[in-house]
C-alpha positions, 0 to 999 in steps of 0.5 A: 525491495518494494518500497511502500506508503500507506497512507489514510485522513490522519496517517495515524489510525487506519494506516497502522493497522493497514501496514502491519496487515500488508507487512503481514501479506508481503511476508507471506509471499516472500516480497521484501517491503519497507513501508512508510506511513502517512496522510492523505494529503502528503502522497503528492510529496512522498509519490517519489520515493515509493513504489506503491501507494496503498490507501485507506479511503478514496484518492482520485488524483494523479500519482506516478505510482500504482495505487490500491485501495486497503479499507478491506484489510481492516473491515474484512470487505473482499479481504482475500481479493485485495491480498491477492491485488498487493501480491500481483501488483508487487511482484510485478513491480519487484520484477520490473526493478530487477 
């Protein structure tokens, strides 16, 4: 199981929609996943019990865990390319917790 945060300003807006179009992908796939929401400044905290972090806008500093960048999921800007991210990145990482 993937264990996730989305995470956007306010933990509230953008990461909601975020999260129920990567639940949406995972699904789709076959990846189990829980995923958590959040703002950006509580990734520092929150790094250590996920797997991957996806965010909504831009985050430049150091995390322990593989990041990606969601914006598109809600603008529709290279959708299919960031899909196709979540779903390599998380069957690697399924992979490697086996």
């Amino acid at each position: 199981m993937i264990r996730g945060l989305v995470a956007c300003g306010s933990g509230i807006a953008t990461s909601t929609v975020a999260q129920e179009a990567i639940k949406k992908i995972l699904a789709q796939a076959g990846i189990d996943a829980v995923l958590i929401k959040g703002n950006l400044t509580e990734i520092p905290q929150k790094q250590n019990g996920v797997d991957i972090i996806f965010v909504t806008s831009n985050y430049d500093q150091p995390v322990k865990v593989p990041v990606i960048k969601v914006f598109g999921l809600i603008s529709g800007i290279n959708r299919d390319k960031i899909k196709d991210q979540i779903i390599d990145v998380c069957k690697k990482i399924e992979d490697k917790n086996r």
